[in-house]
C-alpha positions, 0 to 999 in steps of 0.5 A: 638718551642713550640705549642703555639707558633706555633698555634700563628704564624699559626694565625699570617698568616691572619693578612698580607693583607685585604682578610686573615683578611676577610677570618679569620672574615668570619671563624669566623661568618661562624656558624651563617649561620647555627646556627642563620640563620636555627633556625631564619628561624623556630623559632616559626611556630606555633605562625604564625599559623594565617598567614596561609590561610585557607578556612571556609565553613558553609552550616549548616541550623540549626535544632530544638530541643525540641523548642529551635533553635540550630545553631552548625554550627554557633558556630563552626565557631565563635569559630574558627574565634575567636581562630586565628588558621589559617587566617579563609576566609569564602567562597563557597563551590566551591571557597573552592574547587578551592581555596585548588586546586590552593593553594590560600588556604591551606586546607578548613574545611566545615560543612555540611548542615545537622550538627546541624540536626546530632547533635541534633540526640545525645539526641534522639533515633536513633543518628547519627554521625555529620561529619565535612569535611576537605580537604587538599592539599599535593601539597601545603604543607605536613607540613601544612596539618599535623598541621591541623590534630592536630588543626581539631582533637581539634575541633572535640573533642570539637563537640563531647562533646557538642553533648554528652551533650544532649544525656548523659543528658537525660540519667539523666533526665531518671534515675530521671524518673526510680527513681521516678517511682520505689519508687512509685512502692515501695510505692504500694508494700507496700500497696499490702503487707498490703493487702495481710496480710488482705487478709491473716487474712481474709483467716485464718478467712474463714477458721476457718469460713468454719470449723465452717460451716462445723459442722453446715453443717454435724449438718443441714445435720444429722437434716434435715435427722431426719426433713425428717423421722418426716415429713413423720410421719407427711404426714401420720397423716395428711392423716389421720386426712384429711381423718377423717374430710372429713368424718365428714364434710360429716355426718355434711352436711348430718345430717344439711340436716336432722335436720336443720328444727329441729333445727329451733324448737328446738333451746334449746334442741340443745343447751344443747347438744352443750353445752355438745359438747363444754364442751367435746371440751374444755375439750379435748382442755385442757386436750390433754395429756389426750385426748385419756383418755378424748375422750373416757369418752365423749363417754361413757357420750354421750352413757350414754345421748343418752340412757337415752334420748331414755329410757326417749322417750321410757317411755313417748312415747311408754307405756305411755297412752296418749302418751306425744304431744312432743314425735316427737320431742322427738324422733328427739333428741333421733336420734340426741343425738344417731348420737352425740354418734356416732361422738363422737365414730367417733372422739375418734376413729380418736384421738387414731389412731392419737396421733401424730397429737394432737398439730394440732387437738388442734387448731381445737378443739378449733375451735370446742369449740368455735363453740359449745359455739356460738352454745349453745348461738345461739341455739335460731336461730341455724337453721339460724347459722346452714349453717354457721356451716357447712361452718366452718366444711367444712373449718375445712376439707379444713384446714384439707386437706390443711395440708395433702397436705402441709406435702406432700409438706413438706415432699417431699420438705425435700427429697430435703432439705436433698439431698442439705444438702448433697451436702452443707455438701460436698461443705463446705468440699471442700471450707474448704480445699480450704480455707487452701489451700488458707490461704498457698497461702496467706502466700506465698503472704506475703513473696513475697510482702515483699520481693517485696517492699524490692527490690523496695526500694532497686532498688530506692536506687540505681537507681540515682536521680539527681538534675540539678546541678548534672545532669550538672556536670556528663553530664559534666564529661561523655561528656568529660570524659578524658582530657588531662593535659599536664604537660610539665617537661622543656618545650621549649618556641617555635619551634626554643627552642627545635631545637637549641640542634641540629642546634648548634653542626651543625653550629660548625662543620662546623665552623671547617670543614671550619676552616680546609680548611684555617689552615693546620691541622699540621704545615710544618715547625714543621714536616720538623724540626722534632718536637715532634709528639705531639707538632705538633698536638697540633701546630695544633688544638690550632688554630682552637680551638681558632677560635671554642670559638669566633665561640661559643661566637658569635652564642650564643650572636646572638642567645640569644640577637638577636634571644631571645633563653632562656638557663637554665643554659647560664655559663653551656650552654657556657662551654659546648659548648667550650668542643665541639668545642674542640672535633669537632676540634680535630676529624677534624684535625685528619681526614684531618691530617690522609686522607690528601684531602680525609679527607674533604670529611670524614669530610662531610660524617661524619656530615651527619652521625651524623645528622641523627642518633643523634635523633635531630628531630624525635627520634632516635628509629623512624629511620631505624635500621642502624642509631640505630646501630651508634647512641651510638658511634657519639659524636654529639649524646652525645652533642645533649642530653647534650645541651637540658638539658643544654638550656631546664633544667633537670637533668645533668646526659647527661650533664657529660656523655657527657663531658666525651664521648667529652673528650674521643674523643679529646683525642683519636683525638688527639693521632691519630694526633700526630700518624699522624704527626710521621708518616708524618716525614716519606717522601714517594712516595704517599706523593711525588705524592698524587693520589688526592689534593684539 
């Protein structure tokens, strides 16, 4: 009899009577238990988040800034409210504390009363860290606790940003500030540096100035030195002619005592030799080149005169019988013409020993002259003008020793003209190489101005100046500098999606390990005939593979129909699980065939085996290095990559290296089987009298 025939009789067992039929439908739906009832049961916790009770605390009192009123924690609680994470309940602090402890709430969030205080801080100088308070209870659930972790870091990010908004922003505004205040710093470097190059052409022209100065300081130094010696030359002269006048006015004073009654009664006679005196004078006065020449032909004619007025006194006076009646008058003008002689010897003497002094003596001269003119007109009342006269002779003498004392001043005063001079000669010569050194300075000061502004105009350049717009959008990006796009390749729709690769193959194995327990893995009568080692396997895996393809199309119809699992490619997805079932068949019949009894619970150990190294959960390189080591060699490993790939999409590369591994397995199975079934055509004691049955 051939396999399938013998798979077809096997089968035909569990139409005699109700219980077989009930046991063959239960075999069938048995997967559903694991399948559609563990993946239903979680199918999308994270979209029932919001039936999740969970305690909201806001003790946040506020804060102002910079007159505006801000109320962070009001903000986060709306928002939080408003986003159904969780079942938000508002409470005390102290029903939250209590709440978290008994279990009437998972966890609670709280913002402290000082938050929006906290926050505030960000933009000014001495920030600090707002914190949000999370309280959880492990004892209530572990996983929940977990999921509030993800959630709560979320809102902290979000905290964050808005925090570092303030605080980056008036970093802007401080750049603004620096910007503008280094280009009016430019701005007034450049000023500085056109005043310093006035500066600079104003030192140049100092010192091209102190140059100047310079020669006409050594110029007034050399000059005053010559001023000094003529000044001396003139201090004596002035001695002299101060001392002549003094003697002058001297006889005047005493020959006006003597001759002022004279005078008065002859008036003509002084006349004419007042005009013969003013005469001289003029003559002197214009002829002072030839003064000394002038002065001493004067003398010679006031001899002359004198003599002939005493031979003409001597004629009519001394010899002559009677004698003239105006003999005493006579002899009064011969004194008078005598003393005139006199002083002009007197006068002649004082010019020859004081040539130098003529240009002063001419003034006087003519002072002089004009006096003796006056005289020669007013010699009819010269007596009466006679004191005047002496005034004038006096003042003459006063003016003559005024000189004499003022070229000493003069000349001590040049003494110390020279001596400054000297030192002002000196002082130029210093302020001259200062000024050089200056001028050197100032070229410096140029340089550096220059190089200042540049670097101001520069540094305004660089240093940001930003709008509001832009102050916004890079408070906006430095606030929240990295954000996570999440680009998801495949992306399962919810929770149950991305564990269904697992719950599958699960639910199959089972399916077979449950099937095992009803159909004998090899047939009896084909064994007890002596049927071909193969044909007996295959009798029996048919069976059971038979009852894995209802087994699949079931689990999948619910799962897809009732539960609403999406596959990428469903044809593929139900192919593919046909091989499975097929291999996990065949592995199962071979352990149950091989181990008799103690193959079921190979069978068990084997699932658990495979469910913890198949990276079904968390992956597989998370687990001890134990799991690691078998986890290439389980087929469920291959299926489960498969699967996702399959359901999820992606790439078909794990798709046909499990088909293959799946196959490989099968075949192997099934040849330890047929080995199985030959080996059991052989009667023994141990198969006589097992040690264990189930």
């Amino acid at each position: 009899m051939r396999s399938p025939k013998l798979a077809a009789l096997e089968l035909k067992r569990f139409g005699r009577g109700k219980l077989p039929r009930a046991a063959l439908a239960a075999l069938l739906l048995l997967p559903l238990l694991y399948g559609a009832l563990y993946l239903w049961s979680f199918w999308d916790p994270y979209g029932k988040l919001d039936k999740i009770p969970v305690a909201l605390v806001n003790a946040d009192t506020g804060a102002t800034v910079k007159g505006d009123r801000l109320t962070a924690g009001d903000d986060i609680s709306g928002k939080l409210l408003d986003s159904k994470t969780f079942d938000w309940h508002r409470t005390s602090a102290a029903e939250a504390r209590k709440g978290v402890a008994n279990g009437t709430y998972y966890l609670s969030l709280t913002v402290p009363s000082d938050f929006s205080r906290q926050i505030a801080t960000s933009s000014g100088k001495s920030p600090e860290t707002g914190a949000l308070k999370v309280r959880t209870n492990d004892a209530n659930n572990y996983i929940v606790g977990q999921i509030s972790r993800s959630v709560f870091s979320e809102v902290r990010a979000a905290a964050s940003t808005k925090a570092s908004r303030g605080f980056y922003d008036n970093i802007f505004i401080s750049f603004a500030d620096i910007h503008g205040e280094t280009e009016k710093a430019a701005k007034s470097a450049d000023k500085l540096g056109k005043g310093i190059g006035k500066a600079k052409k104003g030192a140049d022209d100092l010192a091209k100035g102190l140059a100047k100065a310079k020669k006409g300081s050594r110029d007034l130094k050399s000059g005053l030195g010559t001023l000094y010696q003529g000044s001396g030359t003139l201090k004596t002269g002035a001695g002299g002619v101060a001392d002549g006048t003094q003697s002058l006015s001297d006889k005047v004073n005493d020959v006006a005592a003597k001759v002022r009654p004279f005078l008065k009664e002859h008036g003509k006679e002084i006349g004419d030799v007042s005009q013969l005196v003013a005469d001289a004078s003029q003559k002197a006065s214009d002829s002072l080149d030839t003064l000394p020449e002038t002065t001493a032909t004067a003398v010679t004619r006031a001899r002359k005169a004198s003599d002939g007025l005493a031979a003409d006194y001597r004629t009519r006076c001394e010899g002559a019988v009677p004698p003239d009646p105006d003999c005493p008058a006579l002899k009064k003008s011969v004194a008078a013409a005598d003393t005139a002689a006199d002083v002009a010897e007197d006068v002649n003497k004082l010019v020859q020993d004081h040539t130098t002094q003529l240009d002063a003596l001419g003034g006087h001269l003519d002072d002089l002259h004009d006096q003796a003119l006056w005289l020669a007109r007013n010699a009819p009342h010269l007596g009466t003008d006679l004191d005047t006269a002496v005034r004038k002779v006096n003042a003459l003498n006063s003016g003559a020793q005024k000189v004499a004392k003022g070229a000493g001043t003069l000349h001590t005063g040049l003494s110390t003209a020279k001596t400054g001079a000297s030192d002002l000669d000196s002082g130029v010569g210093k302020a001259r190489g200062g000024a050089d050194t200056l001028g050197g300075g100032m070229f410096r000061l140029v340089d550096g101005s220059g190089k200042l502004s540049g670097g101001l105009h520069d540094g305004a350049d660089k240093i940001p100046d930003y709008g509001k717009q832009d102050r916004d959008a890079r408070t906006e990006v430095m606030a929240d500098p990295v954000r996570l796009v999440n680009q998801a390749l495949h992306k399962a729709p919810n929770y149950g999606t991305g564990f269904a690769p697992y719950f599958i193959p699960l639910s199959l194995w089972v399916g077979a390990m449950v099937a095992y327990m009803l159909i004998q893995p090899l047939n009896k009568r084909a064994l007890a005939v002596g049927a071909s080692s193969w044909r007996i396997a295959f009798a029996g895996w048919l069976p059971v593979a038979a009852i894995g393809v209802f087994q699949t199309l079931a689990l999948m119809a619910v799962l897809h129909w009732a539960i609403g699992l999406q596959m990428a490619r469903a044809a593929g997805t139900l192919g593919f699980l046909m091989l499975v079932t097929a291999c996990f068949a065949a592995i199962v019949q071979w352990l149950n065939a091989r181990f008799g009894p103690a193959g079921r619970i190979l069978v068990l150990a084997l699932l658990m085996l495979q469910l913890t190294s198949a990276g079904g959960t968390y992956p597989v390189q998370t687990s001890p290095r134990f799991f690691n080591a078998i986890h290439p060699f389980l087929p469920m490993t291959y299926v489960v990559d498969g699967l996702r790939r399959l359901i999820t999409g992606g790439g078909l590369g794990p798709v046909w290296l499990a088909c293959g591994v799946l196959l490989g397995f099968s075949v192997a199975a099934l040849a330890l089987t047929a080995w199985s079934a030959r080996r059991r055509q052989v009667w023994s004691v141990d198969r006589l009298h097992p040690e264990l049955s189930l």
